[in-house]
LUMRO-558044 format. One record per residue: x negated, y negated, z of N, C-alpha, C in turn. Coordinates in steps of 0.05 Angstrom, whole numbers, padded with zeros to 5 digits, always signed. Each point is the difference from the previous one (the first is absolute). Example, Ala and Ser with C-alpha at 12.3 -4.5 7.8 and 13.67 -1.06 7.14 Angstrom:
2
-00264+00114+00156+00018-00024+00000-00018-00024+00000+00007-00021-00014-00016-00024+00001+00015-00022+00014
//
This chain:
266
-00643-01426+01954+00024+00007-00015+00010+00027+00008+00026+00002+00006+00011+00024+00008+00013+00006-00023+00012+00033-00004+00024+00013-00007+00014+00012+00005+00030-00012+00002+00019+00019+00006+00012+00016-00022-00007+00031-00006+00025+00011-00017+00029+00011+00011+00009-00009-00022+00031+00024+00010+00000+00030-00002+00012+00014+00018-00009+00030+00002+00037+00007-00020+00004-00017-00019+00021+00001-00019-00011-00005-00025+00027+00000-00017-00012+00001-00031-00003-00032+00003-00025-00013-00007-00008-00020-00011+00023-00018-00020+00005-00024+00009+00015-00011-00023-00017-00028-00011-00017-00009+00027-00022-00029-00014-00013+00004+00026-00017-00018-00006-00017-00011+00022+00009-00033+00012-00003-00001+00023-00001-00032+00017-00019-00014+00007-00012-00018-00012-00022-00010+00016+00010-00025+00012-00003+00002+00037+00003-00018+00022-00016-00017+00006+00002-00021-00005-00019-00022+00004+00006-00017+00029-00012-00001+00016+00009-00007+00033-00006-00036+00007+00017-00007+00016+00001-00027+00003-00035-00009+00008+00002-00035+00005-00019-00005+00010+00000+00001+00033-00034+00005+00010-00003+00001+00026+00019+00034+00014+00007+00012-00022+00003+00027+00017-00010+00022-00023-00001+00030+00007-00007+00009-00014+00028+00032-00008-00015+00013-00017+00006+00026-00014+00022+00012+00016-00011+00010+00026+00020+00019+00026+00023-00008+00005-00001-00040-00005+00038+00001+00004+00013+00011-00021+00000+00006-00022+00011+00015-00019+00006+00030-00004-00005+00010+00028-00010+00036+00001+00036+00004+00000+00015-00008+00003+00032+00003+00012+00014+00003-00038-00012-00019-00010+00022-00007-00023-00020+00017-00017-00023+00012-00003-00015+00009-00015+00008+00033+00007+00007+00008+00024+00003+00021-00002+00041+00001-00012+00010-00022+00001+00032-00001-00013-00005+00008-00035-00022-00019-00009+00001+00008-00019-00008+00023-00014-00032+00008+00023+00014+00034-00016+00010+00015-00002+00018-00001+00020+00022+00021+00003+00018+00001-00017+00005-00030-00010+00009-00004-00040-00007+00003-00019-00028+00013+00005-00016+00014-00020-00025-00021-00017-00007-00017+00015-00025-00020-00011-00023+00014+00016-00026-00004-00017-00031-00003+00010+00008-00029+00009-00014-00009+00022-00007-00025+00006-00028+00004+00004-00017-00032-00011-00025+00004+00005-00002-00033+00012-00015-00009+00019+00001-00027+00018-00031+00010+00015-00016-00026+00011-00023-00006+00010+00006-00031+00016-00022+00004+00018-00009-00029+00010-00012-00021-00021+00020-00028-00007-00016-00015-00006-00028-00012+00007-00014-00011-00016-00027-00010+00002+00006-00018+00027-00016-00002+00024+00002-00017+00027+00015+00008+00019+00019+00025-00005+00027+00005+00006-00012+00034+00016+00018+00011+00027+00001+00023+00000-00030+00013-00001-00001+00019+00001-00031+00021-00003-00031-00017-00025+00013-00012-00008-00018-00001-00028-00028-00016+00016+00008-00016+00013-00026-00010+00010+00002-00022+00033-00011-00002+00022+00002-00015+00017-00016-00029-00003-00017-00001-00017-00018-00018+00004+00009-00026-00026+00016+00007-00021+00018-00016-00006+00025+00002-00005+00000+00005+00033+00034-00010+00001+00017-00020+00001+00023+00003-00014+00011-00023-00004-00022-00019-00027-00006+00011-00012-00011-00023-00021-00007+00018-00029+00001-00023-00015-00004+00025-00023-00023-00033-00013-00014+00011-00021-00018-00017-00026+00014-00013-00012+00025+00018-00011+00012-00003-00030+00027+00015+00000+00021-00012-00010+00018+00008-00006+00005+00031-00013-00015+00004-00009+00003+00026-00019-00024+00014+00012-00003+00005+00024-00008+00017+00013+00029+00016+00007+00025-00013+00005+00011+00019+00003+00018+00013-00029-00002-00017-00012+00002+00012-00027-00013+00021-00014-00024-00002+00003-00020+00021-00001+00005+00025+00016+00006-00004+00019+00018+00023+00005+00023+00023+00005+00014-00019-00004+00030+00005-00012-00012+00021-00031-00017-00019-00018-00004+00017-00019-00006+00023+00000-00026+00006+00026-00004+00025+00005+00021+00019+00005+00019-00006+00010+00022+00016+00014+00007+00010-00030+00021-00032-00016+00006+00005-00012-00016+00023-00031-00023+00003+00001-00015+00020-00023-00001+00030+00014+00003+00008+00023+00006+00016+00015+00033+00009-00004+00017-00011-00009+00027+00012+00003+00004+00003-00028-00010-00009-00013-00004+00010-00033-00014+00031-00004-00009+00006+00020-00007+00023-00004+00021+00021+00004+00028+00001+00006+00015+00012+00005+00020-00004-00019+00003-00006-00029+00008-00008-00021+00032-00002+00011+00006-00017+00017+00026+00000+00005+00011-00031-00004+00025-00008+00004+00007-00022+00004-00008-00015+00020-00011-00037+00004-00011-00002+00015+00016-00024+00014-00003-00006+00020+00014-00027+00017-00013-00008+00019-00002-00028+00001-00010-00023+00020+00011-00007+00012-00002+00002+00037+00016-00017+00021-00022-00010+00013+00004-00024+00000-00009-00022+00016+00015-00014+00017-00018+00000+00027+00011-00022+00013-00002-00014+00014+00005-00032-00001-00009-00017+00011-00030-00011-00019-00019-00005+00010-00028+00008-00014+00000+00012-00017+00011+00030+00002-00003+00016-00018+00016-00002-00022+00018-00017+00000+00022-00012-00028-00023-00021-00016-00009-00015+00012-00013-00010-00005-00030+00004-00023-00007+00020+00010-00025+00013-00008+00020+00020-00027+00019+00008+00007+00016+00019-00015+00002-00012-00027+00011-00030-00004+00007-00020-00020-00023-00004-00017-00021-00002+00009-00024-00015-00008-00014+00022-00006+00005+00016+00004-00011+00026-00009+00011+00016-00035+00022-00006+00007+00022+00006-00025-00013-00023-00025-00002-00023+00015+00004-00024-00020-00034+00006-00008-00016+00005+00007-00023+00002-00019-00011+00032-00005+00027+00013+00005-00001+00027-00030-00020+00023+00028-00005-00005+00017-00011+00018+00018+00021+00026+00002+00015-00002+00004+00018+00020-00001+00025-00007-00022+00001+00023-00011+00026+00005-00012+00016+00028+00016+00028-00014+00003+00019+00025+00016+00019-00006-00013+00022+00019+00022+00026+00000-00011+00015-00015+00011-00004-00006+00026+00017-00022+00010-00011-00012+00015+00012-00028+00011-00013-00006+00028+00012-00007+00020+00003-00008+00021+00004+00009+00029-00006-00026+00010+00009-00025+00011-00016-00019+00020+00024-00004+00028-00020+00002+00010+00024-00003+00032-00013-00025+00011+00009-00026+00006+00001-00020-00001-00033-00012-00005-00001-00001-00024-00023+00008-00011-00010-00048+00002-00027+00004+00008-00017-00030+00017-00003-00010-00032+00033-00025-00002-00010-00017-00023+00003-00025+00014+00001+00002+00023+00012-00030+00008+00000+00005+00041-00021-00011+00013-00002+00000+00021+00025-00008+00017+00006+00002+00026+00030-00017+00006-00012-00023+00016+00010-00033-00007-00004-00021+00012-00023+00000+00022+00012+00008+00011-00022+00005+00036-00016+00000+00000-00009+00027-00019-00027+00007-00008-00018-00023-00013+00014-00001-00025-00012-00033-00004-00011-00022+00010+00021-00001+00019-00009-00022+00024-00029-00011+00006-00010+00033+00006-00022+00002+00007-00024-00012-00017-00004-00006-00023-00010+00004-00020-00020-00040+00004+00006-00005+00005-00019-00027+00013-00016+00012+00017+00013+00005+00020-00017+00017+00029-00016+00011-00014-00001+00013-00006-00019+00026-00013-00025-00012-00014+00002-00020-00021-00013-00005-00018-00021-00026+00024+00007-00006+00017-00019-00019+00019-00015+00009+00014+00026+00026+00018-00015+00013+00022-00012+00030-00009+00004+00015-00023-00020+00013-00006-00015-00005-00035+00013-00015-00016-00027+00000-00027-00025-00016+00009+00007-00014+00032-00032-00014-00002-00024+00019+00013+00020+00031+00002-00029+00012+00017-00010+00025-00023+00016+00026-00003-00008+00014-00020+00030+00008-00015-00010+00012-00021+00021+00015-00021+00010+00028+00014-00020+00015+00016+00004+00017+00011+00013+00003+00035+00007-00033+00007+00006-00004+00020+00031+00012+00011+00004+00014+00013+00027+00013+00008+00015-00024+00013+00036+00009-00005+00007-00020+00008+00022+00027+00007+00033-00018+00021+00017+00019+00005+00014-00014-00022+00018+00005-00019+00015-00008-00017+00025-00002+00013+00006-00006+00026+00033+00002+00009+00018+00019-00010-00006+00029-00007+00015+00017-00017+00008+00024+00031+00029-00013+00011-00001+00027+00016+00008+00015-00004-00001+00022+00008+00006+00037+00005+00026+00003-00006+00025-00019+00013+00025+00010+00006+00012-00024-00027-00023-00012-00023+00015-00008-00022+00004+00022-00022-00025+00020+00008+00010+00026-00023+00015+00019+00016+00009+00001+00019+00028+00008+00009-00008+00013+00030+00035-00007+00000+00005+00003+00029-00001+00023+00016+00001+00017-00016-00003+00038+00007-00021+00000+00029+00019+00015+00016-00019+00001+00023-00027+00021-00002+00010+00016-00021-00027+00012+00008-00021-00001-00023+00006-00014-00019-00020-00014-00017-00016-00025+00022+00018-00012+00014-00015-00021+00019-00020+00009+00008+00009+00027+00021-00014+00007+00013-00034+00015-00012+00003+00013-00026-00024+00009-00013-00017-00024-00005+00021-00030-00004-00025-00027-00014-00014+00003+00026+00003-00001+00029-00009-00014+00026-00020+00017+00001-00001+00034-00012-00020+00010+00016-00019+00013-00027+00007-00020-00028-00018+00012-00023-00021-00019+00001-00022+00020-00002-00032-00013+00004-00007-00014-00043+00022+00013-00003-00009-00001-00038+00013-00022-00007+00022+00005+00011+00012-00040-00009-00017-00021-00002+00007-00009-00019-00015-00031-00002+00018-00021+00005-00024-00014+00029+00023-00028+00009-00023-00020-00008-00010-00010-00003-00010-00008-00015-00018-00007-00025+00012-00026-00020-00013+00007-00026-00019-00026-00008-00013+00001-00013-00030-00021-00012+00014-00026-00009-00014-00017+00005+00012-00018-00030+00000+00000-00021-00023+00018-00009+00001+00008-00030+00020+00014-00007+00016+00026+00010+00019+00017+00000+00023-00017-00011+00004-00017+00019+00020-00022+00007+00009-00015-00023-00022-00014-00008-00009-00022-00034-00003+00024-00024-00001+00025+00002+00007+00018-00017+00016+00009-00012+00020-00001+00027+00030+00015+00002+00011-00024-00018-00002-00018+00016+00014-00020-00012+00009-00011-00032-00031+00002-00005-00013-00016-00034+00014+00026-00017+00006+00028+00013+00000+00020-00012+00035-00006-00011+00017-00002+00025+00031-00002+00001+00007-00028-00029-00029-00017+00005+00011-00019-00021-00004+00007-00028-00026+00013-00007-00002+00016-00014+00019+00015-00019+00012+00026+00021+00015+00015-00019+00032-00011-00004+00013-00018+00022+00015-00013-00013-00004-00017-00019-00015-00018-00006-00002-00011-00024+00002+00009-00025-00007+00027+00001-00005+00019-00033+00013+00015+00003+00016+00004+00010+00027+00029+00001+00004+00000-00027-00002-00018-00013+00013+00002-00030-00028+00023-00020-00014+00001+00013-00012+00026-00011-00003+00022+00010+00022+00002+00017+00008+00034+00017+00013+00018-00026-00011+00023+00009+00009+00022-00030+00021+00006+00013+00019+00021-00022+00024+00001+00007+00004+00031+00012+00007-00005+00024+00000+00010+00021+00023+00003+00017+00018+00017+00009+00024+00010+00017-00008-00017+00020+00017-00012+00017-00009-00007+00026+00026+00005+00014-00012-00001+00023+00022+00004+00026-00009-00028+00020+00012-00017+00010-00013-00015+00024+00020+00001+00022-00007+00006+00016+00015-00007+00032-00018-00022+00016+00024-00014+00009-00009-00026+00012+00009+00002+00031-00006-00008+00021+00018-00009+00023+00006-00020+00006+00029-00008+00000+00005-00028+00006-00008-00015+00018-00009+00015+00018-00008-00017+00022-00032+00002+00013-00009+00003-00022-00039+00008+00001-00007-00026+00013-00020+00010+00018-00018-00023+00017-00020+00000-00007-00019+00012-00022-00020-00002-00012+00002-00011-00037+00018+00004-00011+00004-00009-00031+00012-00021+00006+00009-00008-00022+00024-00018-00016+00017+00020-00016+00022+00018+00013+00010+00014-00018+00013-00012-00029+00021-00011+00001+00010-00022-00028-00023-00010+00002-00018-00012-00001-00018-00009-00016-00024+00014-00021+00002+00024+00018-00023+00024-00004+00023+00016-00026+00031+00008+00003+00014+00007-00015+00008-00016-00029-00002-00022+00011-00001-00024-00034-00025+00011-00011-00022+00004+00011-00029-00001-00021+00009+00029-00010+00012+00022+00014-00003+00027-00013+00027-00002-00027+00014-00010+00009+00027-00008-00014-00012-00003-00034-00026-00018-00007-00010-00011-00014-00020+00024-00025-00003+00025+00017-00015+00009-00016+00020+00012-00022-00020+00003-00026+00019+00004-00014+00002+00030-00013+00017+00020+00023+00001+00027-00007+00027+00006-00011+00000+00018-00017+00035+00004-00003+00013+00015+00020-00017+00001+00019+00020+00026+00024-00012-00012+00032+00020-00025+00005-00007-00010+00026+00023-00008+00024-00009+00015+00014+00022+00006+00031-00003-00010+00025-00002-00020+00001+00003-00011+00023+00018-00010+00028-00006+00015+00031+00017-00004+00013-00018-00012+00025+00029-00010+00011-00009-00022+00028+00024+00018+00022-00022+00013+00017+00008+00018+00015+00010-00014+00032+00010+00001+00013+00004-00006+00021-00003+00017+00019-00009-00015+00039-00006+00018+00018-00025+00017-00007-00010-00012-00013-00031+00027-00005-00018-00032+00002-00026+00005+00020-00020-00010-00010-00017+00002-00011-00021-00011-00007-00016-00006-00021-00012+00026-00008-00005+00015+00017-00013+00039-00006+00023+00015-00006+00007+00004-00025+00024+00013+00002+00013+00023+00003-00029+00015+00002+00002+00027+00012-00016+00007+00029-00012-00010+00013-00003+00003+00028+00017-00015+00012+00027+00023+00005+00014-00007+00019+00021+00024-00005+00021+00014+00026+00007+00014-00005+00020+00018-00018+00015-00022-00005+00024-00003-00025-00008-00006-00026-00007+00013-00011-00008-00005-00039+00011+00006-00013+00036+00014+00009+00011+00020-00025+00011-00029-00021+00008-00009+00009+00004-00023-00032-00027-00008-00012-00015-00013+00014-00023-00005-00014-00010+00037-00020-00002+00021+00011-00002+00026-00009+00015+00010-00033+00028-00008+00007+00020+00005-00015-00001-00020-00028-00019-00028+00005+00001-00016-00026-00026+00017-00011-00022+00010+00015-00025+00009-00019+00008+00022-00007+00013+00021+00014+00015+00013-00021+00004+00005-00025+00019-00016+00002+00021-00011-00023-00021-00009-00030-00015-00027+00017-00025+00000-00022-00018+00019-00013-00009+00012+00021-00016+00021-00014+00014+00018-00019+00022+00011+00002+00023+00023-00011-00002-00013-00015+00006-00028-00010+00011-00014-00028-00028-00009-00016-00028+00009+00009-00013-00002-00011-00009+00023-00014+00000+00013+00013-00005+00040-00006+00024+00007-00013+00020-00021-00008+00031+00026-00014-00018-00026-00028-00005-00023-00002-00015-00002-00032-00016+00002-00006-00017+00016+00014-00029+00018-00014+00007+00025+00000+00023+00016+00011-00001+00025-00007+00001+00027+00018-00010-00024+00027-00014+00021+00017+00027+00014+00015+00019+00000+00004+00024-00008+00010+00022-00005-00021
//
């Protein structure tokens, strides 16, 4: 778990929750944007993910392994009695939701950037293959999930860091896999016991890893009194590794300010 403070007056804290199969460091660009707007950000390697461990990589036990630590983060930014906010993305929307929905965190708003409720077709596809040619050997058996590099975006020099990061995870278990999955069905099913919670969602219309409208119907559903949802265009699925973020920039903004002008802070 890292910390970034702002060397400004404090207005909340951010906790960054990072896609699946990459870790913490692609976020060093937009983490240092935000403090220069005056947020602590606090973000770590998920469990399988990044530094935390080589020997299960790509696989986790249990779903709320990474829940479990999101919490950690999240009891750590409580210590700075400030306003708090959740961005997730991808995975980390994911874990973000499910995290909210069973009371692990309470914040002030939340944040999902095309947050994994709904795999896209393709991926699917796979899903016979898989269950023949790896549940008959182990749970821990690695597989490549067809997830490439240039579907969380085209940025040349994000490409270029996937080709030569030793920390990436290109391959993930089948347990991971049958996790992710049972998990996505999971917290869509019970959205109807998400607390009430600000949200922001950005989607990309043209994601090669979600189901954006599909993934945007299930968020559509929760039942908060303050929910914003947009379907962005020309951005893929990472919506901040890549060089142009000032719109994407300009809507968290906007959110955050309108969350901090009705608590006070602002």
């Amino acid at each position: 778990m890292w910390k970034w403070e702002t060397d400004r007056e404090a207005k909340g804290v951010i906790l960054v929750i990072h896609d699946m199969m990459e870790h913490h460091e692609y976020y060093t660009e937009l983490i240092s944007k935000l403090r220069r707007q005056g947020y602590h950000v606090i973000t770590g390697d998920l469990p399988g993910h990044g530094q935390t461990t080589r020997v299960h990589k790509g696989h986790i036990s249990d779903f709320y392994q990474y829940v479990d630590r999101v919490s950690e983060w999240y009891e750590i930014s409580r210590e700075y009695n400030l306003p708090i906010f959740v961005m997730g993305q991808g995975l980390g929307g994911l874990i973000a939701l499910e995290a909210s929905r069973q009371d692990h965190i309470e914040v002030d708003g939340l944040v999902l950037l095309n947050p994994l409720l709904s795999f896209k077709q393709s991926f699917m596809n796979r899903k016979n293959t898989l269950k023949t040619s790896v549940r008959t050997t182990s749970d821990e058996t690695r597989f490549n999930p067809g997830i490439q590099m240039k579907y969380f975006t085209e940025d040349d020099k994000f490409l270029e860091k996937y080709v030569n990061d030793e920390l990436l995870v290109r391959k993930v278990s089948y347990h991971w896999y049958k996790t992710v999955i049972n998990q996505m069905k999971t917290t869509t099913e019970y959205l109807d016991e998400f607390p009430d919670v600000p949200i922001l969602a950005m989607f990309s219309r043209k994601d090669e890893i979600i189901e954006p409208f599909i993934s945007s119907k299930y968020v559509k559903q929760i039942p908060t009194s303050e929910l914003r949802v947009l379907m962005m265009d020309d951005v893929e699925h990472s919506m901040f590794q890549r060089e142009d973020t000032a719109l994407q920039m300009y809507y968290l903004e906007r959110f955050f300010d309108e969350q901090l002008f009705k608590v006070g802070v602002i």
